[in-house]
C-alpha positions in Angstrom: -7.5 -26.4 -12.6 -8.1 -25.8 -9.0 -9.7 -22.5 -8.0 -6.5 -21.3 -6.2 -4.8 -21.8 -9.7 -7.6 -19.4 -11.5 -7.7 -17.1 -9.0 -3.5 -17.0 -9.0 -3.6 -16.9 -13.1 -6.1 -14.3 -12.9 -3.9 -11.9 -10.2 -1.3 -12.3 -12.9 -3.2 -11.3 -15.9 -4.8 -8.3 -14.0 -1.1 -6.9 -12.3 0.7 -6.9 -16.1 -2.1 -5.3 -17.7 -3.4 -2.7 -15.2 -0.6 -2.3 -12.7 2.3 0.5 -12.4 5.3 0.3 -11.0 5.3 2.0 -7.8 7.7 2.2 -4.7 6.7 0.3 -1.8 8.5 2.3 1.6 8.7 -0.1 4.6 9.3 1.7 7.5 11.2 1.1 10.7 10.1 3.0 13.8 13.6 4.2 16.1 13.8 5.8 18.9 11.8 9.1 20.3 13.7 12.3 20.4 11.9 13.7 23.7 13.9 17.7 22.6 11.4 17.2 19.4 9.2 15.1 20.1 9.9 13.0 16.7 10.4 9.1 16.4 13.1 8.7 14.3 12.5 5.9 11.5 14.5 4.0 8.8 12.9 3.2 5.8 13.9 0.7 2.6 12.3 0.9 -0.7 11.3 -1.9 -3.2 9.8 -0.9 -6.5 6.6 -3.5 -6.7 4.1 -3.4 -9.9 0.1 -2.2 -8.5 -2.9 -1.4 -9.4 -3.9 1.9 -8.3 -7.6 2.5 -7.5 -9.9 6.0 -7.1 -9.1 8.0 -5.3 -12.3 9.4 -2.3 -12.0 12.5 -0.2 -13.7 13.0 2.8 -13.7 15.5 5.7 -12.3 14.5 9.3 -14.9 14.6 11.9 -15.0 17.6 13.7 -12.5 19.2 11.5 -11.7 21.4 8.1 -9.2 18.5 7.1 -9.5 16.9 4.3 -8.3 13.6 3.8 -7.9 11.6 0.2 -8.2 7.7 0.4 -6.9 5.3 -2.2 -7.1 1.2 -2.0 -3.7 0.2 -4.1 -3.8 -3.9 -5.0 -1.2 -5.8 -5.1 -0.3 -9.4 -6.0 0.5 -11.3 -2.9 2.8 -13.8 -4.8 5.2 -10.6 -6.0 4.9 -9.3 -1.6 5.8 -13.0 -1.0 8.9 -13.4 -4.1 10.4 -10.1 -2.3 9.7 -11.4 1.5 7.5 -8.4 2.2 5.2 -8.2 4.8 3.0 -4.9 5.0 2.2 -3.2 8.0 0.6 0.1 9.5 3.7 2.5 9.5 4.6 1.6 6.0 3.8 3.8 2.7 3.5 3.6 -0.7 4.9 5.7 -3.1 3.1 6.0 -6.4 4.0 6.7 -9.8 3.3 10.6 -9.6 5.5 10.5 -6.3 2.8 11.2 -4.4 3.7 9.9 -0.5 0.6 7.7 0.8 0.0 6.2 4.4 -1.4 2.6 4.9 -4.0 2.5 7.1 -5.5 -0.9 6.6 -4.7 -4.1 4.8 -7.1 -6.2 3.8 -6.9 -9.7 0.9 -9.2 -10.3 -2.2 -9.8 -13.0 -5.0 -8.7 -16.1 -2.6 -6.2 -14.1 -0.9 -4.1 -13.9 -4.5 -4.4 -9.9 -4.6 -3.9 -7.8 -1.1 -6.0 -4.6 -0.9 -4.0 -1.9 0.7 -6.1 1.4 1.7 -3.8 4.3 2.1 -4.7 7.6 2.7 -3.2 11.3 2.5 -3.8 14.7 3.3 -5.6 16.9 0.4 
């Protein structure tokens, strides 16, 4: 078995016994309303299974904000089966309905799992 194949049968083990169904919220950036100052967007939902990870808060510089970041992972074969491809403006919605912002996307175990870090204000 090639390593591809272990690292694919692996993804597969990991996402039905630790992942959650959660609500993956691609978003569509529209036009600017210049009276508001708000882009308008359109969004679609798919419910995709994840693995949550910790959650970290930390303090904006300069600020009293505080920020919680969370990495979700994902099996790229289920973002590929449902022709999703992540980006920036999208969000994920998780299983408590809390509403989290992808900031970066990044891949793991020979590009079988993709390692979205989201974030949120506290």
């Amino acid at each position: 078995m090639a390593w591809a194949d272990k690292m694919q049968a692996m993804a597969e083990k990991i996402g039905t016994r630790f992942g959650a169904d959660c609500t993956l919220r691609k978003v569509t950036p529209g036009a600017m309303n210049v009276s508001t100052g708000k882009r308008a967007e359109t969004t679609a939902d798919t419910t995709i299974r994840m693995i949550q990870g910790d959650q970290r808060q930390r303090s904006e510089f300069g600020s009293r904000t505080k920020v919680v970041q969370c990495t979700f992972a994902i099996e790229t074969a289920l973002l590929e089966a449902a022709s999703i491809t992540l980006d920036q403006n999208d969000r994920i919605v998780d299983g408590a309905g809390v509403v989290w912002r992808i900031e970066r996307i990044e891949h793991a175990a020979a590009k079988k799992f993709t390692e979205v870090v989201c974030s949120r204000l506290a």
